[in-house]
KEKEMI-224553 format. One line per 10 residues: number of its first residue (from 1); their letters; for each residue x, y, z of N, C-alpha, C. Coordinates in steps of 0.001 Angstrom, whole numbers, plus 524288, in hexadecimal, padded with zeros to 5 digits. Example, Ala and Ser with C-alpha at 12.3 -4.5 7.8 and 13.67 -1.06 7.14 Angstrom:
<selums>
1 = as = 83386/7E9C6/81E78/8300C/7EE6C/81E78/83390/7F31C/81E78 | 83232/7F736/81BA8/83566/7FBDC/81BE4/83264/8001E/81EBE
</selums>
This chain:
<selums>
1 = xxxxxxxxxx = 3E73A/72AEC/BD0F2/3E772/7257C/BD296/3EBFC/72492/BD65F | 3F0C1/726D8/BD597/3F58C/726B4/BD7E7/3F2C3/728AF/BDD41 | 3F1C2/72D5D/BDF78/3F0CC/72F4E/BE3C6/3EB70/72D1A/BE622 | 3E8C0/72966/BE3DB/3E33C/728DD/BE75D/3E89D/72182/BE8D1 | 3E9CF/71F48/BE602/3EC5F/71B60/BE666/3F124/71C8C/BEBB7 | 3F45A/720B4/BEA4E/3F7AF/721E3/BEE90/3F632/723DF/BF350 | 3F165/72704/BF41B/3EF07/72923/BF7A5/3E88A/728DD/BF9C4 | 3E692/72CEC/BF67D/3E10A/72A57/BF6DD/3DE2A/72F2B/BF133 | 3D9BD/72E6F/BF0C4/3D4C8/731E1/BEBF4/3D6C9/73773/BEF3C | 3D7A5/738F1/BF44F/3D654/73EF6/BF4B1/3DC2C/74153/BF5D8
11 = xxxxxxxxxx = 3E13B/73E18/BF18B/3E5AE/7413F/BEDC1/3E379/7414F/BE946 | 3E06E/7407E/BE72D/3E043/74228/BE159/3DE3D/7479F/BE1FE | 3DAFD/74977/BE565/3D81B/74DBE/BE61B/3DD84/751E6/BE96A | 3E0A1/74FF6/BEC91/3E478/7532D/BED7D/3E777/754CC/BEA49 | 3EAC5/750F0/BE61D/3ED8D/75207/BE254/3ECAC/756C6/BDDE9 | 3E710/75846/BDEA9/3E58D/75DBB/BDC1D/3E7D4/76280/BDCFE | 3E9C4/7619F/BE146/3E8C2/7670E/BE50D/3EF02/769B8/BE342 | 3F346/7672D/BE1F7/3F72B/76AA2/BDFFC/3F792/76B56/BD96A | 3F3F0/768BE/BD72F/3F477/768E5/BD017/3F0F6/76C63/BD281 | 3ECF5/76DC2/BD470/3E832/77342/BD3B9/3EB92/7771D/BD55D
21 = xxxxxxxxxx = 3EE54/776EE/BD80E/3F202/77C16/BDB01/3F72B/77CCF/BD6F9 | 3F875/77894/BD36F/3FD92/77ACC/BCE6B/3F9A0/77BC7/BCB8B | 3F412/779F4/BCA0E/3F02A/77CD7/BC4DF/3EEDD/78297/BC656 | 3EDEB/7848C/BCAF0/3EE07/7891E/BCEA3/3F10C/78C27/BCC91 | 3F790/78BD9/BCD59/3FB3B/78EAF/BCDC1/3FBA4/78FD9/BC8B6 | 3FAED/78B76/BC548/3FBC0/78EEC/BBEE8/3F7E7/78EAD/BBCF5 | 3F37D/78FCC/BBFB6/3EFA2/793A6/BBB90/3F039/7994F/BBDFC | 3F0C7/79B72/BC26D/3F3C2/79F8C/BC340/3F870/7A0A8/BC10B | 3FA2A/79BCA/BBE3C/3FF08/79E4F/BBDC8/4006E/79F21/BB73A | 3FD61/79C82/BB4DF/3FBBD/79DB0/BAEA4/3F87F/79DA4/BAAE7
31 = xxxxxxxxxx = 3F40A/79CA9/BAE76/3EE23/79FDD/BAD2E/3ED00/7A3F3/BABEC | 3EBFE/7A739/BA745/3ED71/7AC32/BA610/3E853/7AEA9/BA777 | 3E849/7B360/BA903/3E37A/7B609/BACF0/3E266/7BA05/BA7AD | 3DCE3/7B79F/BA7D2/3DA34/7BC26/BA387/3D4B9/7BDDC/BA689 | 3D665/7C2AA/BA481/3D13B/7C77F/BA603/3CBC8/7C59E/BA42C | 3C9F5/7C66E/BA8F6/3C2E8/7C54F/BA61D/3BF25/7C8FF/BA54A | 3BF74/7C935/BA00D/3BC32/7CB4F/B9E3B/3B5E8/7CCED/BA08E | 3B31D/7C92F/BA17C/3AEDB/7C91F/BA366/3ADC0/7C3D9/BA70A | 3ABB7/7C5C2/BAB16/3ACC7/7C221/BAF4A/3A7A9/7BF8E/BB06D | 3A780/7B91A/BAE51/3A276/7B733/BAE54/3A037/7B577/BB4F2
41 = xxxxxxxxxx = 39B20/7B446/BB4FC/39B2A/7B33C/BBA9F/398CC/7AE1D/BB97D | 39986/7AAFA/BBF20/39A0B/7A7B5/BC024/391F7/7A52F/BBF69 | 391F8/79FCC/BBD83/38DB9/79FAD/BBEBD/38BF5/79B30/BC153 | 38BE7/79D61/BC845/38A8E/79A2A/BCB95/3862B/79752/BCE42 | 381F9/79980/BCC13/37D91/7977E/BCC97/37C6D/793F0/BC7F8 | 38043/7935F/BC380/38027/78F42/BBE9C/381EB/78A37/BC157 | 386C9/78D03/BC2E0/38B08/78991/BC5E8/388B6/78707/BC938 | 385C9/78866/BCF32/381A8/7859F/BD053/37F26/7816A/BCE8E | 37B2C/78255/BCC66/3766C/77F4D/BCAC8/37A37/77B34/BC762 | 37EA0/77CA0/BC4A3/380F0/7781F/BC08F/382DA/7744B/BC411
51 = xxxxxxxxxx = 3861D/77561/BC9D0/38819/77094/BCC4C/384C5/76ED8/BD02A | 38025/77071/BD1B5/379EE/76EE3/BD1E9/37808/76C24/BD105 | 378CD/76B29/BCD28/37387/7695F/BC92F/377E8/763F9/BC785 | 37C95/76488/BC58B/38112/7613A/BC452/38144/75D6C/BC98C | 38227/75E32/BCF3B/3824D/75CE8/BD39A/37E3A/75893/BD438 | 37A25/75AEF/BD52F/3741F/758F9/BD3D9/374F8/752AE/BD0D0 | 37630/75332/BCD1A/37685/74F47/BC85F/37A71/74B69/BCAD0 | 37EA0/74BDF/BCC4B/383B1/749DC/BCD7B/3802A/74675/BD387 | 37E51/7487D/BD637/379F0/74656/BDB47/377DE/741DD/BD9BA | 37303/74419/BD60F/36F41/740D9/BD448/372B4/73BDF/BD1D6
61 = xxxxxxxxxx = 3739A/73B39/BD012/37816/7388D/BCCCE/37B63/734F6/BCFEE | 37E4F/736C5/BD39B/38219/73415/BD69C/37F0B/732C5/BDBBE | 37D31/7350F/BDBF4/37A76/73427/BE2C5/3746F/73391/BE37D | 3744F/72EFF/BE2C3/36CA9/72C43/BE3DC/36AF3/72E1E/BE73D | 36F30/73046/BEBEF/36B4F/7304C/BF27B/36B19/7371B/BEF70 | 36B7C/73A41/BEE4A/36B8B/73FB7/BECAC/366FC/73EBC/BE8A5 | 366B3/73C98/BE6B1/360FB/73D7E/BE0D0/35B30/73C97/BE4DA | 35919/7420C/BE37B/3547A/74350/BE308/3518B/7479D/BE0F8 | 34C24/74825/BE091/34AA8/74BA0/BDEE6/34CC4/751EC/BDE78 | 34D14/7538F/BE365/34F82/75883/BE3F3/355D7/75937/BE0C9
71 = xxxxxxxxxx = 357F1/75400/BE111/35DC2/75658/BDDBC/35C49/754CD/BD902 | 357A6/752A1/BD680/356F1/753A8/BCF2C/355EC/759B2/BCED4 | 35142/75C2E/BD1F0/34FB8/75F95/BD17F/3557C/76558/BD268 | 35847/762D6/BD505/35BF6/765AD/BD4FE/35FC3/764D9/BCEB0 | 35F88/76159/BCD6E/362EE/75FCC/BC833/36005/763CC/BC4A9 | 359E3/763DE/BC490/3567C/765FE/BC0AD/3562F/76A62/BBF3E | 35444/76C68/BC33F/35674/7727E/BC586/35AA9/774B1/BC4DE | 35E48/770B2/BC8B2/36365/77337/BC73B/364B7/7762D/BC00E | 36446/7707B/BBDE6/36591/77248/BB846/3638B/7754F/BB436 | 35DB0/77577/BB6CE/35A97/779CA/BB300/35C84/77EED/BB451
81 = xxxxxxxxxx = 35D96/77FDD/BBA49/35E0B/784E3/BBBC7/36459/785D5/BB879 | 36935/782A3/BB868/36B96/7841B/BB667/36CE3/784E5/BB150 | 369BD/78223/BAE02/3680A/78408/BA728/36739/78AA2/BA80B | 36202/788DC/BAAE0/35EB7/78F32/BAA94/36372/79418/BAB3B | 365C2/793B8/BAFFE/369A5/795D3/BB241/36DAC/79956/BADEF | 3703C/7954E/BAC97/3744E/7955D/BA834/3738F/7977B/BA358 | 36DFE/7970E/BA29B/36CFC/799E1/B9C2B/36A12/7A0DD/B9C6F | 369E8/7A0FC/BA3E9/3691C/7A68E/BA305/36DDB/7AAEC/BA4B0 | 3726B/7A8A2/BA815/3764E/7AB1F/BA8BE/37ACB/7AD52/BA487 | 37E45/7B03E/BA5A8/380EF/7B33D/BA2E6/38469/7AEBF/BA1F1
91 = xxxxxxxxxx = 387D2/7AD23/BA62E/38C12/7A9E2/BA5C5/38B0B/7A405/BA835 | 38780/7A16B/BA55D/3880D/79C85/BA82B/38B8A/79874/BA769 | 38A58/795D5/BAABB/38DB7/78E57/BAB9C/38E62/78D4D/BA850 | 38B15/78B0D/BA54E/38804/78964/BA040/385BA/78D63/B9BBF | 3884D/78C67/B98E0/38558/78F5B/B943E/3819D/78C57/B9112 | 37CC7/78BF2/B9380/37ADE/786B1/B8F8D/379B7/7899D/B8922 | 37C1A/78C26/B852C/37D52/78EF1/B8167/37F8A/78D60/B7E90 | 38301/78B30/B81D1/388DE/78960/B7FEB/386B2/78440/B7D0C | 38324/782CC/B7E65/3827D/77AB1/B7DD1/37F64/77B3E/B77C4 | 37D57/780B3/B75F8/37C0C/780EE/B70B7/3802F/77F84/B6D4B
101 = xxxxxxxxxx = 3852C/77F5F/B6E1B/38806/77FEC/B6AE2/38AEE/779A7/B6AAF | 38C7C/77890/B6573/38CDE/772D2/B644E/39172/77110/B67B1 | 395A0/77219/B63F2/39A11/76F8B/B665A/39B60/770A3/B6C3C | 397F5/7756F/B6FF6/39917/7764F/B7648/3962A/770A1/B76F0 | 390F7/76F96/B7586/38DD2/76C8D/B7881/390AB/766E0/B78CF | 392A2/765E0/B73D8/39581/75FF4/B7386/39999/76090/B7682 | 39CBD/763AF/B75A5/3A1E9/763D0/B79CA/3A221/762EB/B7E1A | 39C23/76595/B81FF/39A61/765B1/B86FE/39A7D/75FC1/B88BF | 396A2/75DF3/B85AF/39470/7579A/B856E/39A38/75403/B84F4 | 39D5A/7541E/B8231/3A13E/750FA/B80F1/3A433/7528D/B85DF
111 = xxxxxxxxxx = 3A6D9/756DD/B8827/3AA9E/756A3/B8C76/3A766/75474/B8F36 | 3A26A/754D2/B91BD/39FF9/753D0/B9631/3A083/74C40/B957B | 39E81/7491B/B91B7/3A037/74452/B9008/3A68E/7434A/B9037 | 3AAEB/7472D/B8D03/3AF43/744DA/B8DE4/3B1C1/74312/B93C6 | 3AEDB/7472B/B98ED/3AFD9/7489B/B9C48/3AE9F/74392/BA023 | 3A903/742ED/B9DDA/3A639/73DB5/BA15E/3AA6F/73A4C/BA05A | 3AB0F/73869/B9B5F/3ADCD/73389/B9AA8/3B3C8/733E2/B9C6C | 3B686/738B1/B9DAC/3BAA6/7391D/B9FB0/3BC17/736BD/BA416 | 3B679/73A23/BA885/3B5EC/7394F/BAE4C/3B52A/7349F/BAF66 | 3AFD7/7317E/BABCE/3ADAA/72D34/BAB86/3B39F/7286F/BAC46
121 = xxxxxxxxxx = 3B6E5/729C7/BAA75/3BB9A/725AB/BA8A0/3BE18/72654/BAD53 | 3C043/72BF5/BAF14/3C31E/72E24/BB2C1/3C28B/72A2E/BB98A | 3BCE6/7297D/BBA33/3B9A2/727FF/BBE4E/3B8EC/72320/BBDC6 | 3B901/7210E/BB902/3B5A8/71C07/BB900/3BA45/717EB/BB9E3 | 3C068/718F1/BB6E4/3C2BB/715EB/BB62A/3C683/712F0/BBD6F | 3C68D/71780/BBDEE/3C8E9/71628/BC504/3C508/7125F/BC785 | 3C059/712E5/BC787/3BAFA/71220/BC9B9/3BA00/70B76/BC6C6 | 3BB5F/70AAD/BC2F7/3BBCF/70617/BBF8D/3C0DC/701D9/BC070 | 3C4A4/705C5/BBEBF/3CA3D/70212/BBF05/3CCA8/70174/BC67E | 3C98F/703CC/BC8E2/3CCBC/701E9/BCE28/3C99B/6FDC6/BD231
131 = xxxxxxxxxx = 3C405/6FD5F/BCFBC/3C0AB/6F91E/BD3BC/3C291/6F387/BD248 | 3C429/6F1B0/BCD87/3C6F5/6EC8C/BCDC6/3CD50/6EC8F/BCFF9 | 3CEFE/6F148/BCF94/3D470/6F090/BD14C/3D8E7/6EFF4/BCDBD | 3D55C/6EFF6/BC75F/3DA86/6EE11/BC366/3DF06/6F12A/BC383 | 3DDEE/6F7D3/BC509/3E2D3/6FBE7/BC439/3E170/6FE66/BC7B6 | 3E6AC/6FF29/BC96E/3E789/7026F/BCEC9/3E447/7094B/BCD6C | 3E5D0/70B7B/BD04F/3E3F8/710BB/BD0FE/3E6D5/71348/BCD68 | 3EB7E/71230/BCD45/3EF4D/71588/BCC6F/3F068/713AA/BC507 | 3EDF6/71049/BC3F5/3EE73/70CA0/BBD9E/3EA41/71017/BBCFD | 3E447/71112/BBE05/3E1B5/713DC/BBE8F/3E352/718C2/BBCB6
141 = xxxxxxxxxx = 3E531/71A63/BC027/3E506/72013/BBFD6/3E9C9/7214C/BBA63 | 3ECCB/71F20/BB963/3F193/71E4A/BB68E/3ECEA/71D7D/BB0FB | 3E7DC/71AEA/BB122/3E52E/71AE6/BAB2D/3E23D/71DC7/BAB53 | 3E0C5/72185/BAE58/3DE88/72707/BAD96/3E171/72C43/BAC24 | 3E562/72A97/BAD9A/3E9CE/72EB1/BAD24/3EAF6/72CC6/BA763 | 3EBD6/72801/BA458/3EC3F/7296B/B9F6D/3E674/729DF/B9B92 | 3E20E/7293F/B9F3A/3DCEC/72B80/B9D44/3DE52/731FB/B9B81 | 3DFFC/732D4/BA085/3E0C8/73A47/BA277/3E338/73C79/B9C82 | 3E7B9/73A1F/B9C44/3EDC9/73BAC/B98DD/3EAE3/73C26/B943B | 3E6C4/737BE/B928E/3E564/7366C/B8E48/3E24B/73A95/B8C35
151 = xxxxxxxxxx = 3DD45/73B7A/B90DF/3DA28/740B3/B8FA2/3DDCF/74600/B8DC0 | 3E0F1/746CC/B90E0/3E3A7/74C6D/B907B/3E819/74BA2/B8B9F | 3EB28/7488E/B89C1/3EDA9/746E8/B845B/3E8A0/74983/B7EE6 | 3E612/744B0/B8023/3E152/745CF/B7B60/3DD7F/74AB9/B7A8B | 3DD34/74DDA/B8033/3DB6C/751D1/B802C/3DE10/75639/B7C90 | 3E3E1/75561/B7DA1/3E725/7591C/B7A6F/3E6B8/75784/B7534 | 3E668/75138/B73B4/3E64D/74DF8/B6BAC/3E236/7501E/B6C2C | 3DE26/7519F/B6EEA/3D81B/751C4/B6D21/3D856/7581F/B699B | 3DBA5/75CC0/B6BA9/3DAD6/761B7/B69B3/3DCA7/76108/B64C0 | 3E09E/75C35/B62A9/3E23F/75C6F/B5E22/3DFD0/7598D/B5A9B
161 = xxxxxxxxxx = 3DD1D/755D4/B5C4E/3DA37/75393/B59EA/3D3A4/757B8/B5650 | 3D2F9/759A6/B5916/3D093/75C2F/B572B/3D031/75EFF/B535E | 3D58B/7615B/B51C6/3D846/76467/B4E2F/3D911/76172/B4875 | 3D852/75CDA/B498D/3D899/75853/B44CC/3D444/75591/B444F | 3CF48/7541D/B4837/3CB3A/75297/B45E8/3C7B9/754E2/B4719 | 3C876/7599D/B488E/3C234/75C8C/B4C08/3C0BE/75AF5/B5276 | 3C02A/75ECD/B53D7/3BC4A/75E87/B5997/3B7DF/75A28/B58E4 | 3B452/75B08/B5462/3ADEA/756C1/B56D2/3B19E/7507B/B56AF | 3B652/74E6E/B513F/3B998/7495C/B512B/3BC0C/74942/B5623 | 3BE70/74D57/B586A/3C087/74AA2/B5D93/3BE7D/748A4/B6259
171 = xxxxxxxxxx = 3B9DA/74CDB/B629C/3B5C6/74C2F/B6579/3B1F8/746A0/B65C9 | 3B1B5/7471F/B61F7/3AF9B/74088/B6176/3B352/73BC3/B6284 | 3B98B/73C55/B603D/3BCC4/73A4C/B5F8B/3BC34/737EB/B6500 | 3BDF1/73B5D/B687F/3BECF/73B6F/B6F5D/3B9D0/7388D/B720D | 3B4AF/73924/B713B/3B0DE/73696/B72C1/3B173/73102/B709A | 3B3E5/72EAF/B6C38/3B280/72A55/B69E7/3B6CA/726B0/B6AEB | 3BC87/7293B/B6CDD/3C0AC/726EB/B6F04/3BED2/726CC/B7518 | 3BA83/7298B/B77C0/3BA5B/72875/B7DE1/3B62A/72314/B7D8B | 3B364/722E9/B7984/3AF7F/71F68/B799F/3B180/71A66/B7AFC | 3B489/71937/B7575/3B81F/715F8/B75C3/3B8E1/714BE/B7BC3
181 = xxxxxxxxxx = 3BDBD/7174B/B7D97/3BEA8/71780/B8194/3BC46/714C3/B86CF | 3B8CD/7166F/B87C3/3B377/71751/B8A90/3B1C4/710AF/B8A59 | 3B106/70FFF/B844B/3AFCC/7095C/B8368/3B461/705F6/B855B | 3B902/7063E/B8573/3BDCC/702D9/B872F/3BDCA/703A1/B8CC5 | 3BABE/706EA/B902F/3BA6C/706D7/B9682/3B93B/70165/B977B | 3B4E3/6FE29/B9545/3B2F6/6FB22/B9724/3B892/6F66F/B9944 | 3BBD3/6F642/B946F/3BFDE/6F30D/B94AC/3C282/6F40F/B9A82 | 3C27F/6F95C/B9CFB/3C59A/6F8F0/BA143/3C2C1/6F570/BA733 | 3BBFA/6F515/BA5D9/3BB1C/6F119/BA95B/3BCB3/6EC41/BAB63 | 3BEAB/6E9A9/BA6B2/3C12E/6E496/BA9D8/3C711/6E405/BA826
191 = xxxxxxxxxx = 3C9A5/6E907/BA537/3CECC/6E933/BA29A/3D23F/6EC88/BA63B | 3D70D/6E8BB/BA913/3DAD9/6E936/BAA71/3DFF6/6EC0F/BA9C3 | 3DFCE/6ECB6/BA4F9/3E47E/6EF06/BA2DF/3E529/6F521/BA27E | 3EA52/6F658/BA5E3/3EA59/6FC0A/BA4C5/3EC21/6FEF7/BA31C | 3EEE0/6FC6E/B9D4F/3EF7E/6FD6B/B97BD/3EA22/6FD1E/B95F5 | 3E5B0/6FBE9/B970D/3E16E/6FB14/B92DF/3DF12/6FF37/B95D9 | 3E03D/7018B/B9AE8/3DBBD/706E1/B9E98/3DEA1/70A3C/B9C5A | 3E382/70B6C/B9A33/3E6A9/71088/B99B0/3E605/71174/B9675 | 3E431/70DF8/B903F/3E323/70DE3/B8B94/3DDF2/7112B/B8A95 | 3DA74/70DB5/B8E76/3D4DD/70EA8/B8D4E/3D334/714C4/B8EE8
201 = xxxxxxxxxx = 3D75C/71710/B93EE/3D64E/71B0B/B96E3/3D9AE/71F55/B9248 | 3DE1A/71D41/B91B5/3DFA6/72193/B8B05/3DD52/723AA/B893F | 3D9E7/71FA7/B8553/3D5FB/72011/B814A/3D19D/722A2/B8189 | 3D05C/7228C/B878E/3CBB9/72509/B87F4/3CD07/72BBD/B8991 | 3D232/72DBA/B8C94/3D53E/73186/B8D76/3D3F6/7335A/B87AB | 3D689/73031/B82BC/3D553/73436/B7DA7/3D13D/73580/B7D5E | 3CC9F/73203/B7CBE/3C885/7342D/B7B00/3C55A/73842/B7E8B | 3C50C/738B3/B8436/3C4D9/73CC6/B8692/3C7FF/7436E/B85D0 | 3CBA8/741A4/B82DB/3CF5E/7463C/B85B1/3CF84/74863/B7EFB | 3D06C/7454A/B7B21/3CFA9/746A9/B7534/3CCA1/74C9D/B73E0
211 = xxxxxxxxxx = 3C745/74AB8/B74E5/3C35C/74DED/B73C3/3C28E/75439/B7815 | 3C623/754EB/B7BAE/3C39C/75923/B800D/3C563/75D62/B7D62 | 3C932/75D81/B7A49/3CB7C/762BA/B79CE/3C6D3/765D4/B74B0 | 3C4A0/76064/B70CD/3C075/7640B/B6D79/3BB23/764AC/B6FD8 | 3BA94/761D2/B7461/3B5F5/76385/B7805/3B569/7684E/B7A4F | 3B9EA/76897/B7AA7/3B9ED/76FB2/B7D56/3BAE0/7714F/B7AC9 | 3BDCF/770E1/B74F7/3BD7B/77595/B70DA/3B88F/777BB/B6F01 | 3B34A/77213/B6EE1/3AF97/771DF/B6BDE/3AC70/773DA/B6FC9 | 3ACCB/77537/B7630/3A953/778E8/B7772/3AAD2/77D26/B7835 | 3AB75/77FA3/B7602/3AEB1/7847E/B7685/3ADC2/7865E/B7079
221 = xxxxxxxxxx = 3ABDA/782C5/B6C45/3B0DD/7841F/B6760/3A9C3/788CC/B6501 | 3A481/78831/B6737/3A174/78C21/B66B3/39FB9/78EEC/B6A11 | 3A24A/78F41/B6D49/3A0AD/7929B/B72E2/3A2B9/798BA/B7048 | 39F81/79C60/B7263/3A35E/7A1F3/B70E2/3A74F/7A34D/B7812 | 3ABC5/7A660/B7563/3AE0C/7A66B/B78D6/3AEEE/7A7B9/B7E14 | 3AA78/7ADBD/B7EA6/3A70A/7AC51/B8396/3A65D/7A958/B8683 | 3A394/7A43B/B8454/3A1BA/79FE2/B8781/3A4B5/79C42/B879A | 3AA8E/79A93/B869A/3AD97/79907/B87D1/3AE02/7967B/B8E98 | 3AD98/79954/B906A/3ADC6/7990D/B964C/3AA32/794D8/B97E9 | 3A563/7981C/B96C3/39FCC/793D0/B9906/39FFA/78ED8/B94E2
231 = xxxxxxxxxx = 3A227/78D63/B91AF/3A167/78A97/B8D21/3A536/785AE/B9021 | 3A980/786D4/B9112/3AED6/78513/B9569/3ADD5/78187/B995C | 3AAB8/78446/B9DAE/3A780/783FC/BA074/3A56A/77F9A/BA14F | 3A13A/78240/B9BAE/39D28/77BB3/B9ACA/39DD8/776E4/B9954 | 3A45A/77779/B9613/3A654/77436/B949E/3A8A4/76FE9/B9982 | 3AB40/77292/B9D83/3ACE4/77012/BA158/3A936/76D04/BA4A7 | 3A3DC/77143/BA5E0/3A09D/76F26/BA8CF/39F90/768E3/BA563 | 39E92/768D5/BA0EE/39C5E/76436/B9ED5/3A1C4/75FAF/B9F18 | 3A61A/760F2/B9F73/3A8AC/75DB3/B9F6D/3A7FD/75A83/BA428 | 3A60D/75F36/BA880/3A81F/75C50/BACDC/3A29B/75A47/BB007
241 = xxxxxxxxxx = 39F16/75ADB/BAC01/39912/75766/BAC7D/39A19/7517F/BABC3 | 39DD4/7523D/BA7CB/39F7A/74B8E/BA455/3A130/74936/BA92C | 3A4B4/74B72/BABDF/3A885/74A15/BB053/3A43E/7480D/BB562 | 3A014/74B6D/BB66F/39E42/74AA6/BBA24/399E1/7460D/BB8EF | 39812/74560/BB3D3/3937D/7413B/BB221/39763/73C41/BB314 | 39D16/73C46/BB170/3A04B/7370B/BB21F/3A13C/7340D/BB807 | 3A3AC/73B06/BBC16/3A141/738BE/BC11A/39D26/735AF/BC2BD | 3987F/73934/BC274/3934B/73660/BC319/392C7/73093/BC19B | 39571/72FDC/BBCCE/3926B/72A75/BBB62/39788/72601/BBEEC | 39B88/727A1/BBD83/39F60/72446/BC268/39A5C/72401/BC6A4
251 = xxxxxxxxxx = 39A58/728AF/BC943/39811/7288D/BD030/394AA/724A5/BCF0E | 39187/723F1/BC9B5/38B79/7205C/BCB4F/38E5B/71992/BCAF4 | 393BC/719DE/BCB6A/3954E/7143B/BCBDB/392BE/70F9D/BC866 | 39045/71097/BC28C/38F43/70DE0/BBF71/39285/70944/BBCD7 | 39640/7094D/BBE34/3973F/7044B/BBBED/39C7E/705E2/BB815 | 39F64/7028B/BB583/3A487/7047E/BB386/3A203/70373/BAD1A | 3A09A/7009A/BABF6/39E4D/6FEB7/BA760/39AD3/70469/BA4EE | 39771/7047B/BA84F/3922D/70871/BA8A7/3957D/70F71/BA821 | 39833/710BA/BAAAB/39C6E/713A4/BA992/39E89/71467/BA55F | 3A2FB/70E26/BA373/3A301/70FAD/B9EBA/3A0EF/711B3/B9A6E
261 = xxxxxxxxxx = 39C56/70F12/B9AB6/39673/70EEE/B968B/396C0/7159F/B94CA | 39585/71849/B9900/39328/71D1D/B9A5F/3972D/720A1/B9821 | 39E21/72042/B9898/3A268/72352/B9711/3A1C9/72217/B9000 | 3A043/71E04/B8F6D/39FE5/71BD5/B89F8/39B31/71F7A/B87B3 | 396FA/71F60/B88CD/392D3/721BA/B88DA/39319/72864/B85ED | 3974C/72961/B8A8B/3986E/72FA9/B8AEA/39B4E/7309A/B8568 | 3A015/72DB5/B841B/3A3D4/72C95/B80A2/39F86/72CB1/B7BFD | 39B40/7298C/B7B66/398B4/729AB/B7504/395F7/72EA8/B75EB | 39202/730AE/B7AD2/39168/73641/B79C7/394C7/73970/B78F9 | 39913/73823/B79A6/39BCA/73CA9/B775E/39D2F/73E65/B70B4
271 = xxxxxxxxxx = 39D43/73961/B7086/39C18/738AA/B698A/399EA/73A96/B67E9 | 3960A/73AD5/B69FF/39015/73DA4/B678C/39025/742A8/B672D | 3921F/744DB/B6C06/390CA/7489C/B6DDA/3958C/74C03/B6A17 | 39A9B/74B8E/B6807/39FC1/74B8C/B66A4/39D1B/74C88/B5EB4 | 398FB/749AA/B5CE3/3967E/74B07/B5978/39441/74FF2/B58AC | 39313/75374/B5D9F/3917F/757D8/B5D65/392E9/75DC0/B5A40 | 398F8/75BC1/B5CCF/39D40/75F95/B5CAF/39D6C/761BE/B56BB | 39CEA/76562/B547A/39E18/76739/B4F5A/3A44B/767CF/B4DD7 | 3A418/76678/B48B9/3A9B3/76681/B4657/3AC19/76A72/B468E | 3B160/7691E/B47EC/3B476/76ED3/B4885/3B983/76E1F/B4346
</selums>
């Protein structure tokens, strides 16, 4: 907020360029180099057809003058060929294998939801709080940043939490504190106060950030160790599906209300979905 306010949107994209070059220097510099055993290959024709077929969707979706026949048929295609694809190779993208197994499949589903409603907030709230003018850019950005603090605090209470009521209680715990959450957005439509945005953006920081650390324990916690890697993987990819479904629905400019609805939405599937998880 500081740099699009002091300058313009294309410093935020500069300001990368020396934190990527100190993240650079020390992972060379204490990244410990282990021998590989067996050297998997890459699978690029998965890779393909997945940002294909993903692409495709993101079109149809965002762009009316782009939807027609030929790009469903490309969506259709696309995705059958990459099922088919994936379940006859050695090392694929996707292990669709993996989704037999309980606690991977819920875990998948829940980051990909925690993720939406992250982004969903991330996007929506600038896009909301700056067309009337109540808070500057920089008040803005100052209640995302204690959104931010909030996620990464609770992320760390979340590993301990677990240890005292279980993975499936926290898991739920975290979906039912974002709900919450999620429902008190509405208040920031015609509410001024930014003691009442820093509060609301807190609260919802916990309940996002609570639950990630048994999400990734819980896909992982029946994978054999082998599949660790591709399991990883899939985990990320789905997170960052959540991320890209939250874009999308910003881009379709629905409405702030209609938005909310939808982050709320995500928040009770996650409930549901958070029921899955077997007791640990």
């Amino acid at each position: 907020a500081l740099l699009i306010e002091q300058w313009s949107w294309h410093a935020t994209f500069a300001v990368n360029v020396p934190i990527l070059v100190v993240a650079f220097m020390a992972a060379m510099r204490y990244v410990p180099h282990v021998e590989v055993q067996k050297q998997a290959k890459l699978d690029l024709i998965g890779s393909s057809l997945f940002a294909i077929t993903l692409s495709s969707i993101v079109l149809i979706v965002t762009q009316q003058n782009y939807t027609n026949v030929v790009l469903w048929l490309i969506v259709i295609v696309g995705a059958i060929a990459f099922v088919r694809y994936e379940q006859r190779i050695e090392a694929p993208l996707i292990d669709f294998q993996l989704f037999r197994k309980r606690n991977f499949r819920a875990a998948n589903m829940s980051i990909l939801l925690n993720n939406g409603v992250m982004y969903g907030t991330l996007l929506l709230m600038p896009t909301l709080l700056v067309i009337d003018e109540r808070f500057t850019l920089t008040q803005i950005g100052a209640a995302l940043f204690t959104f931010s603090v909030a996620i990464s605090i609770f992320s760390w209470i979340g590993g301990k939490f677990e240890g005292s009521i279980g993975r499936k209680r926290t898991i739920t715990l975290a979906f039912i504190i974002t709900a919450l959450a999620m429902c008190s957005y509405f208040l920031l439509i015609t509410n001024s106060s930014l003691l009442v945005l820093h509060v609301i953006l807190f609260v919802a920081g916990i309940g996002l950030g609570i639950g990630v650390p048994s999400m990734q324990a819980a896909s992982l916690s029946d994978v054999d160790k082998s599949a660790s890697g591709v399991a990883s993987g899939i985990y990320s990819t789905f997170r960052y599906i959540g991320s890209t479904i939250a874009s999308v629905l910003i881009s379709l400019q629905l409405g702030a209300s209609i938005m909310m609805s939808v982050l709320v939405i995500f928040a009770v599937v996650g409930i549901v979905v958070s029921a899955q998880f077997e007791e640990m």
